[in-house]
KEMARSE-782625 format. One record per residue (C-alpha): chain; residue number from 1; x, y, z. Coordinates in nm, 3 decimals, decimal comma, padded with zeros to 5 digits. Layout:
 chaine num       x       y       z
      A NUM       X       Y       Z
...
This chain:
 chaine num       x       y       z
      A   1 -00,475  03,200  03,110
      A   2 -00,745  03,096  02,913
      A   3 -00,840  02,778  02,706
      A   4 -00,916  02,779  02,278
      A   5 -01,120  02,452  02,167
      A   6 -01,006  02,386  01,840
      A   7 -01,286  02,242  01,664
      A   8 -01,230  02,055  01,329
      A   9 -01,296  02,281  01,041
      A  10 -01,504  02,158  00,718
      A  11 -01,266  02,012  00,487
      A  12 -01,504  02,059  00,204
      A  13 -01,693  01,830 -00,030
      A  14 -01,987  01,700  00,153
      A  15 -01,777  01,536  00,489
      A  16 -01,939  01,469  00,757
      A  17 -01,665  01,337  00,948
      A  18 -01,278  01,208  00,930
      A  19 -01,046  00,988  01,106
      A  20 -00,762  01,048  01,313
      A  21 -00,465  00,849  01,129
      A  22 -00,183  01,054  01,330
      A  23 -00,096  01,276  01,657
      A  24  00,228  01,515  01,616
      A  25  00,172  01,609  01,960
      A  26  00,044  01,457  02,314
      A  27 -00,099  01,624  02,669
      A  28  00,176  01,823  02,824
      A  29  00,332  01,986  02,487
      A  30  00,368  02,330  02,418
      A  31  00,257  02,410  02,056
      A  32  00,324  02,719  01,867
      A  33  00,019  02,885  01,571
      A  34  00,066  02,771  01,278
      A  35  00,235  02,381  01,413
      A  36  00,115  02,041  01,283
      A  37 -00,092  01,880  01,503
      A  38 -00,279  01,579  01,362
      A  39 -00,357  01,409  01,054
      A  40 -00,706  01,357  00,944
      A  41 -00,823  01,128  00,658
      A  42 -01,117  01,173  00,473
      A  43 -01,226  00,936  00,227
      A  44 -01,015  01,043 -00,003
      A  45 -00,751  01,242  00,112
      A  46 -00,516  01,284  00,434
      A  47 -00,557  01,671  00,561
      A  48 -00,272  01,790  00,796
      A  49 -00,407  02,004  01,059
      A  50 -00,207  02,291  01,192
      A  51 -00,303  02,500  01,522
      A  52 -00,410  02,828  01,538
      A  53 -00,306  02,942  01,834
      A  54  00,014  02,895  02,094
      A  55 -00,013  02,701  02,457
      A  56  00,023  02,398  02,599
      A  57 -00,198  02,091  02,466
      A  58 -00,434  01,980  02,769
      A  59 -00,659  01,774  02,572
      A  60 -00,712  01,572  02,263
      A  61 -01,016  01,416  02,073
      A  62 -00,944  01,036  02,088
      A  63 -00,644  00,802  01,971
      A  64 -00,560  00,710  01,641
      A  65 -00,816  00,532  01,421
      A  66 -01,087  00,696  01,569
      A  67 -01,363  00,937  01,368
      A  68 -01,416  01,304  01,455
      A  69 -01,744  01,498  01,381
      A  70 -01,706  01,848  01,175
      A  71 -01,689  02,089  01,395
      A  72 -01,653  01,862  01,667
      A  73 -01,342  01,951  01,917
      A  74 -01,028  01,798  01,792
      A  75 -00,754  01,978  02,077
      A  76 -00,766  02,224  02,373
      A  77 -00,512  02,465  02,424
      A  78 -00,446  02,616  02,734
      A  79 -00,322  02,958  02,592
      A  80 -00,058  03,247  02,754
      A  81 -00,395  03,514  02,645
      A  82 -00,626  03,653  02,919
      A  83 -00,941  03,595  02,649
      A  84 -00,880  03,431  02,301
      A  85 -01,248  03,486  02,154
      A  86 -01,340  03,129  02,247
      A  87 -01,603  03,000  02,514
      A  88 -01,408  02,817  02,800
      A  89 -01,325  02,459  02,640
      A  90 -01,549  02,182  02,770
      A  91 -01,390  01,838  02,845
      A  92 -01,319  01,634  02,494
      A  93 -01,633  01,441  02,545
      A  94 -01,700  01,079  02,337
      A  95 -02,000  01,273  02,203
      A  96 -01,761  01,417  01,945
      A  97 -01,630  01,096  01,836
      A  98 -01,795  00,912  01,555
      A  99 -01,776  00,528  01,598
      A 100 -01,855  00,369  01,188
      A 101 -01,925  00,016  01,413
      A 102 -02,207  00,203  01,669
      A 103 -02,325  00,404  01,338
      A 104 -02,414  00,089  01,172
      A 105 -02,549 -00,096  01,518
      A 106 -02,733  00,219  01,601
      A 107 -02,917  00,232  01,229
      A 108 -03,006 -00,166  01,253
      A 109 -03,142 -00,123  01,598
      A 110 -03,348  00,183  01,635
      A 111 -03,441  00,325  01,967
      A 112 -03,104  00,148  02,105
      A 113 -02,977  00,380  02,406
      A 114 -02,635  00,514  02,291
      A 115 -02,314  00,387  02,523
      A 116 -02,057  00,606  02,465
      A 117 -01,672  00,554  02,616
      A 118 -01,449  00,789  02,753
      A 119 -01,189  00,972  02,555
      A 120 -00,853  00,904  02,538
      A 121 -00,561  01,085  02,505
      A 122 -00,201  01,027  02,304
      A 123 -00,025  00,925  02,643
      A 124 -00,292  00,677  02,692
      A 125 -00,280  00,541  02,363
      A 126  00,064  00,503  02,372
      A 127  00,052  00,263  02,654
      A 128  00,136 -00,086  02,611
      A 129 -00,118 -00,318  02,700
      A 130 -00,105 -00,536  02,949
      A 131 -00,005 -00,904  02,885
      A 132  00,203 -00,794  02,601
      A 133  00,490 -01,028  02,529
      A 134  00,796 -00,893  02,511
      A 135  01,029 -00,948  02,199
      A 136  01,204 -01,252  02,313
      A 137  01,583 -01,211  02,401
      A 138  01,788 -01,280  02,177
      A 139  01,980 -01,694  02,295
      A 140  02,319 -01,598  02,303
      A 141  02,600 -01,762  02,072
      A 142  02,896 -01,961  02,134
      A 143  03,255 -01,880  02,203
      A 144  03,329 -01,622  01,886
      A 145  03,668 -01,736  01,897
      A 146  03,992 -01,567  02,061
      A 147  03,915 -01,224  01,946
      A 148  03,584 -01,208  02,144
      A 149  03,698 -01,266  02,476
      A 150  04,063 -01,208  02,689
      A 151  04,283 -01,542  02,624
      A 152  04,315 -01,704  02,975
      A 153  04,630 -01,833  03,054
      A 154  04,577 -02,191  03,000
      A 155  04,485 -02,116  02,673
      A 156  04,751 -01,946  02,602
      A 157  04,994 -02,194  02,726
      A 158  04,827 -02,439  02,392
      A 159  04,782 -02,206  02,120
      A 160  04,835 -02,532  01,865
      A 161  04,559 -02,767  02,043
      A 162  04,315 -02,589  01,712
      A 163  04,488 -02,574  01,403
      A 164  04,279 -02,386  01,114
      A 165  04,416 -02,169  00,845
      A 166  04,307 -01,773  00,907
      A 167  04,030 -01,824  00,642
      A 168  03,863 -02,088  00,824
      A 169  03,903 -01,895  01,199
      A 170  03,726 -01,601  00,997
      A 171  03,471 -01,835  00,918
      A 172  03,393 -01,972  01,239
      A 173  03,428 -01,610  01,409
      A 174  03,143 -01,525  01,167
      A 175  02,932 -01,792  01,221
      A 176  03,018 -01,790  01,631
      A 177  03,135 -02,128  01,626
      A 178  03,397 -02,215  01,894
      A 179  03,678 -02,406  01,701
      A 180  03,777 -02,635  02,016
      A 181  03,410 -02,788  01,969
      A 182  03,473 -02,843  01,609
      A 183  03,633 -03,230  01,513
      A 184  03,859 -03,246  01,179
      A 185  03,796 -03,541  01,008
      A 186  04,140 -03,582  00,891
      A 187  04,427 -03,524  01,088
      A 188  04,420 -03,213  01,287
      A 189  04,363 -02,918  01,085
      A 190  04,021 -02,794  01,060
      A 191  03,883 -02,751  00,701
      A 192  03,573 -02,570  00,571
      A 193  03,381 -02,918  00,521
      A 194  03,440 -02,945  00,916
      A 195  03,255 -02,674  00,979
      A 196  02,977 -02,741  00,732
      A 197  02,942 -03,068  00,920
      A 198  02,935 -02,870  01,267
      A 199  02,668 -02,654  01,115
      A 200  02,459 -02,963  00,998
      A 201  02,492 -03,157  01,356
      A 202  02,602 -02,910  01,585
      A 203  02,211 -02,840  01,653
      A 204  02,204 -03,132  01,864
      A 205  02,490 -02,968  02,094
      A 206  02,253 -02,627  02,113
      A 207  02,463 -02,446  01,858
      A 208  02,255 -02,220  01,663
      A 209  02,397 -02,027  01,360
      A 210  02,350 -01,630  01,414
      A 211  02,128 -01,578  01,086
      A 212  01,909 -01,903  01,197
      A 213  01,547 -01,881  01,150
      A 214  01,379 -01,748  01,464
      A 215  01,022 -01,700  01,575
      A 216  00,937 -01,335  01,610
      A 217  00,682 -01,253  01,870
      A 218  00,346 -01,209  01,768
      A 219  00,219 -00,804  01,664
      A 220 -00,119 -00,671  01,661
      A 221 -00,114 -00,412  01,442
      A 222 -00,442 -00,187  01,422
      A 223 -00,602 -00,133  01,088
      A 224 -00,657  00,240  01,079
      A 225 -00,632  00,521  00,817
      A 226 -00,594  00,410  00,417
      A 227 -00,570  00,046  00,501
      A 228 -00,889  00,079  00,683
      A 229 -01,035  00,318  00,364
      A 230 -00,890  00,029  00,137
      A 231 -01,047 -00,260  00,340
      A 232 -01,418 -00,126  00,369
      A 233 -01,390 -00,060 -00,043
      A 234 -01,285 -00,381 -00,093
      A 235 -01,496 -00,566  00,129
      A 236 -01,835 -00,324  00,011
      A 237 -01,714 -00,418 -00,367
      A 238 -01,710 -00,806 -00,354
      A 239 -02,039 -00,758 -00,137
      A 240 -02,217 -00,576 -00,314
      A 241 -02,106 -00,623 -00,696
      A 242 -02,148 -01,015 -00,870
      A 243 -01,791 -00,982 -01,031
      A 244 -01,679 -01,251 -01,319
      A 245 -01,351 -01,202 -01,499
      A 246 -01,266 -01,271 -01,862
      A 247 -00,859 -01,365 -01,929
      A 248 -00,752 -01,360 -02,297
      A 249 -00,383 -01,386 -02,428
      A 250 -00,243 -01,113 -02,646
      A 251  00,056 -01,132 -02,863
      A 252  00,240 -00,821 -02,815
      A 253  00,579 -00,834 -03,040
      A 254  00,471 -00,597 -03,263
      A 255  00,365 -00,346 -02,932
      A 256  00,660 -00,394 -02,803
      A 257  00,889 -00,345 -03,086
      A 258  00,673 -00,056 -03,194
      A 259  00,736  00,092 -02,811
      A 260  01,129  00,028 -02,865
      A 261  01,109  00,189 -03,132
      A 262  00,910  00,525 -03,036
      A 263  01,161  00,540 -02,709
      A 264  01,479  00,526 -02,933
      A 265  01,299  00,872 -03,136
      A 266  01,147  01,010 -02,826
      A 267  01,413  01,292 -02,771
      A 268  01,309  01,478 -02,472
      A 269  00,942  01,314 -02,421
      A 270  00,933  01,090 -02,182
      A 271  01,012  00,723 -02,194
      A 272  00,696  00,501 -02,286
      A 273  00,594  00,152 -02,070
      A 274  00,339 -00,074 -02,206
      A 275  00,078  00,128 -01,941
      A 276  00,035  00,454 -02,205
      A 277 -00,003  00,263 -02,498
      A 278 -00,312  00,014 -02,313
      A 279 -00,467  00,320 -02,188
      A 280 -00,481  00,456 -02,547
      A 281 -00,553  00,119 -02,723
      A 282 -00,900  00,143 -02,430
      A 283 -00,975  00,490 -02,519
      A 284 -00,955  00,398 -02,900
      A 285 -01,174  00,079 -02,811
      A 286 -01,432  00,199 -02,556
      A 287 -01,669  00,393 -02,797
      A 288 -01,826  00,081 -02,907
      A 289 -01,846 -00,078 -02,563
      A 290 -02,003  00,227 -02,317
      A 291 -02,125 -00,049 -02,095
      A 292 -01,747 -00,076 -01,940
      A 293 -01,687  00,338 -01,902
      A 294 -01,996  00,320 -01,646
      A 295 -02,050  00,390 -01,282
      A 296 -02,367  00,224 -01,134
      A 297 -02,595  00,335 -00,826
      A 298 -02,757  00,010 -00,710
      A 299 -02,944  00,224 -00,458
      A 300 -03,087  00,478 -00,706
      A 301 -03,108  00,154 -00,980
      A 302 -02,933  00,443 -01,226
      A 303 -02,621  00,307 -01,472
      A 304 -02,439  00,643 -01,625
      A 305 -02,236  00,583 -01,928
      A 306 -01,989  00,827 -01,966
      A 307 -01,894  00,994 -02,302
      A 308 -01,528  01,073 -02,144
      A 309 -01,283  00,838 -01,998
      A 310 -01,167  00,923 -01,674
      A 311 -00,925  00,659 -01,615
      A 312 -00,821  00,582 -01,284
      A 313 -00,491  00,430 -01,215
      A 314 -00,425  00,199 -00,902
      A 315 -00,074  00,326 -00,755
      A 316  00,116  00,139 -00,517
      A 317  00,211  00,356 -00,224
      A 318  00,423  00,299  00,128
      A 319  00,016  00,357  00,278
      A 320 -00,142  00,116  00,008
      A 321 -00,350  00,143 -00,308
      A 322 -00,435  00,463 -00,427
      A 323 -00,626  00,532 -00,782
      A 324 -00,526  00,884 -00,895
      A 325 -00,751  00,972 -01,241
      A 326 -00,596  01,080 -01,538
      A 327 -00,900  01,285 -01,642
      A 328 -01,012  01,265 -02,030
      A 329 -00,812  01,016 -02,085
      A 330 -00,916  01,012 -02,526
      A 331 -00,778  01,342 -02,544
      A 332 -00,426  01,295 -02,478
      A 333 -00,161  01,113 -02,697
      A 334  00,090  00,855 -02,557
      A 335  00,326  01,116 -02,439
      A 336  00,094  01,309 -02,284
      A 337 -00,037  00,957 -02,086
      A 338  00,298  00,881 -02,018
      A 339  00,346  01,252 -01,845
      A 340  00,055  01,219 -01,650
      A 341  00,109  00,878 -01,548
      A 342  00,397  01,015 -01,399
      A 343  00,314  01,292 -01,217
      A 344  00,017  01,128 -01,059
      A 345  00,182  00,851 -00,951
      A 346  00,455  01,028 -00,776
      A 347  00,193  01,290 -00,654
      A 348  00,006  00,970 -00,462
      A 349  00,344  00,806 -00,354
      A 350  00,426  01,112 -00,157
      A 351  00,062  01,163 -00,048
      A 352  00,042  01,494 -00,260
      A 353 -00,213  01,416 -00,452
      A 354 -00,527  01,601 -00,381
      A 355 -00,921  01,472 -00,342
      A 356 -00,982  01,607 -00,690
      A 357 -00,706  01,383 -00,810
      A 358 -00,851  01,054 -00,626
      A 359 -01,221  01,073 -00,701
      A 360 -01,439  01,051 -01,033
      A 361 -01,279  00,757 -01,243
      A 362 -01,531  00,583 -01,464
      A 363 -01,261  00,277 -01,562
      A 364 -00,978  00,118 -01,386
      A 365 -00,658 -00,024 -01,491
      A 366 -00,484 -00,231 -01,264
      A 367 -00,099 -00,358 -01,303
      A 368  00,149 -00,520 -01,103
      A 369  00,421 -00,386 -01,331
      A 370  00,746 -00,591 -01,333
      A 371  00,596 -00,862 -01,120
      A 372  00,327 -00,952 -01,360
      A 373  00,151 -01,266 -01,316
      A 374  00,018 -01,531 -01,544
      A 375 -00,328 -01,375 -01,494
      A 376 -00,531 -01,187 -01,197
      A 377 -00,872 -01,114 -01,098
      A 378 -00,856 -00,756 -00,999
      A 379 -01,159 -00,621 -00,749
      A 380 -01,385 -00,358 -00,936
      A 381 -01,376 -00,002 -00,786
      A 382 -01,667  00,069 -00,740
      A 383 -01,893  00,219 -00,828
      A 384 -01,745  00,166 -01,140
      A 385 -01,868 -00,198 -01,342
      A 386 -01,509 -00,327 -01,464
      A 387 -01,159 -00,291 -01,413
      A 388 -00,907 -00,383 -01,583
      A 389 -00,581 -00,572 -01,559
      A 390 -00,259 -00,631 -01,766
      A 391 -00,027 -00,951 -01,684
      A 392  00,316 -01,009 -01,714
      A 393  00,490 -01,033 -02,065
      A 394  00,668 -01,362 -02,132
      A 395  00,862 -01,501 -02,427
      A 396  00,690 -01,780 -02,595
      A 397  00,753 -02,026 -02,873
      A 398  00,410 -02,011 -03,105
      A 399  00,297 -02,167 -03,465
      A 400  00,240 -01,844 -03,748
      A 401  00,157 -02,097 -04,046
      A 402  00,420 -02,354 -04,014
      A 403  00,715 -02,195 -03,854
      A 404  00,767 -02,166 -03,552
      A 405  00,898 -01,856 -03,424
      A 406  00,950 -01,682 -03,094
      A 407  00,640 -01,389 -02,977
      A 408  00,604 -01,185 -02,646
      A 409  00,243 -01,320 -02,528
      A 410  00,074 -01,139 -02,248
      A 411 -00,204 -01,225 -02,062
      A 412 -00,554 -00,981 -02,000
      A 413 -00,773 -00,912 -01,748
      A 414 -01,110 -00,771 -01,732
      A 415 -01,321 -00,801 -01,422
      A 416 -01,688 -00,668 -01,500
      A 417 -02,015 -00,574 -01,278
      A 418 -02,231 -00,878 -01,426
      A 419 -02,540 -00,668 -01,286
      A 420 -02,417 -00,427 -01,561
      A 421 -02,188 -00,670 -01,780
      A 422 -02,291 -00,941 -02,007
      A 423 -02,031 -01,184 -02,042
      A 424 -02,068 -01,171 -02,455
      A 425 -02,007 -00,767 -02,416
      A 426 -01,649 -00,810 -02,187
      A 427 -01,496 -01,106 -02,448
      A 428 -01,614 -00,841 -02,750
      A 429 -01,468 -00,557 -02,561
      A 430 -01,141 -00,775 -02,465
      A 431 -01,144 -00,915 -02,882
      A 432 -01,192 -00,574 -02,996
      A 433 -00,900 -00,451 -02,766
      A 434 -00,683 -00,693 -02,880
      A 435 -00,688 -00,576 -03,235
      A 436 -00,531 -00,276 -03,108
      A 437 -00,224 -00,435 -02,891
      A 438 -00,196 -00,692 -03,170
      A 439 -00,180 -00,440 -03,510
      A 440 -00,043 -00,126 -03,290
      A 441 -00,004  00,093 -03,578
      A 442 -00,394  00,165 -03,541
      A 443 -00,391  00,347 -03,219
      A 444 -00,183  00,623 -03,442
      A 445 -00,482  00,582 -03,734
      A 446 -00,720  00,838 -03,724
């Protein structure tokens, strides 16, 4: 028997270090080469890590949400092999975990002697606390009527003491209401408004309905992996960058009809949203304004203004925002956007998209799609200076001369670095834009 210390390899691209966002196996397990082990996230990308040797798991770095050094030991395997061609695995010290909170104490406060805490494994971590509240039980309901429970005999001795047509007894089964608690209000039978009044009063007799409204129990949910990534961006954007955002309202009939149009010819390109044509309407735009297609190093005090657009694209995914890049964005025509709108999109929504994919945007759109909004105030991504966002499309009455006629208005967004921005250059940029959207036969002008 012998033990292999599987130390986590580089995964490329300057990291120094990456965080544990999942276990696929705990202390105890036997593994086989070649199995998924763990998921590590980088700060870009999620990298699956697979074992290279067979045995049985007898230790692991930390829990979940904690950071592991490269080349720092991520699992020890306890191997079948007299000698695997590994030293004898030391235990999973905390010197191999990377703390971001002690990293920032540690750099504020030099000299500060380092307290480190013991590992932990998966069976540890899965644990529950102590104190924990249980989910409350759930109050039981009343009677359900006579199919929920054996029909005594005195019962069935007065089978007409509750009369109530079979609809109604369906009702009240449903709703667990006990029929011989229920009063008609005229004569004997029971009718539906009988038991809408028991449902509006009966509270006071401790009935409660079985869809009613109930406090959950609280949850304590840790903030680890891309919500983690997505909370330190955010937070380190409205830090760091002065943002102001300009809103302007765009009439986009014409767009729209144009787009109609273009989908009903499209044959086997695929469909166009609004998305393709704003990207190209930017790209067409953004030559006059290279302010916006910037990214800026406040440490260096450098502002580079790109010649190509590399546009990224926030994506809503079941692990939260992602911003795949659709790289040279000015070459491509609409179907082309549309295509690689696409595939990116799905590419982050089932976390295929690689670090190459997720890194190196110079601009940012920003769109809630279908649920739209009468305006936002989207959060730069930096180190970019400005980001933009599209709002919902409504139907509006408006004035062209003296007629009034009906016009799809939208409303847009543009949230700027004003370090970088000037408040003239994002209503010029946002004006110039807007002859675009508004007279969309110019995007196709060369």
């Amino acid at each position: 028997m012998a033990r292999f210390t599987f130390k986590l390899p580089d995964i490329g691209e300057g990291i120094s270090e990456a965080e544990i966002v999942a276990w696929h196996i705990a202390v105890g397990d036997r593994v086989e080469e070649d199995q998924r082990v763990a998921d590590m996230m980088t700060d870009k990308a999620t990298v699956e890590m697979e074992s290279p040797v067979s045995g049985v798991v007898v230790e692991l770095a930390g829990e979940v949400g904690e950071q592991v050094s490269i080349g720092a030991a991520l699992v020890v395997i306890e191997t079948d092999a007299v000698d695997v061609g590994a030293e004898e695995a030391p235990a999973l010290g905390p010197i191999d975990l990377v703390d971001p909170a002690e990293q920032v104490f540690e750099a504020e406060n030099p000299g500060v002697e380092e307290v480190l805490a013991p590992a932990h494994s998966l069976e540890q971590a899965s644990v529950p606390s102590e104190g924990a509240e249980p989910e409350a039980p759930r109050p039981a309901v009343a009677d359900a009527g006579p199919q929920s429970a054996p029909v005594k005999a005195d019962e069935a001795k007065a089978p007409a003491t509750v009369l109530a047509s079979p609809a109604v007894r369906d009702r009240a089964r449903t709703l667990g209401i006990d029929l011989a608690q229920v009063k008609p209000a005229e004569g004997e039978r029971i009718r539906h408004a009988d038991l809408d009044a028991f449902l509006r009063y009966g509270s006071a007799q401790g009935y409660h309905a079985p869809h009613a409204n109930r406090a959950r129990a609280d949850e304590t949910v840790k903030v680890i992996g891309m919500r983690r990534r997505i909370a330190e961006n955010m937070a380190a954007s409205k830090r760091a960058i002065p943002h102001f955002t300009y809103v302007d309202e765009i009439d986009v009939t014409a767009l729209e009809d144009m787009r109609a149009d273009l989908n009903d010819n499209r044959g086997d390109r695929p469909k166009l949203t609004m998305l393709p044509l704003l990207i190209a309407a930017i790209c067409k735009t953004i030559p006059a304004f290279p302010m916006l297609n910037a990214r800026y190093d406040d440490e260096a005090g450098v502002v580079t203004r790109h010649g190509a657009v590399h546009l990224g694209m926030a994506t809503q995914t079941d692990a939260g925002l992602m911003v795949p890049v659709i790289r040279d964005a000015q070459d491509r025509n609409v179907w082309q956007l549309a295509a690689e709108i696409t595939r990116l999109a799905e590419a982050a929504r089932t976390g295929k998209a690689t670090s190459s994919e997720l890194s190196g945007s110079t601009l940012t759109v920003t769109s809630l799609g279908p649920l739209g909004g009468i305006a936002t105030t989207p959060v730069i991504n930096r180190p970019e200076v400005a980001i933009i966002g599209p709002n919902k499309i409504v139907e509006r009455p408006v004035f062209r001369g003296d007629e009034i006629v009906r016009a799809k208005l939208m409303n847009l967004s543009i949230s700027c670095d004003h370090r970088v921005v000037d408040g003239w250059d994002a209503a010029s940029f946002v004006q110039a834009l807007k002859r675009y959207l508004e007279t969309p036969v110019l995007l196709f002008a060369h």
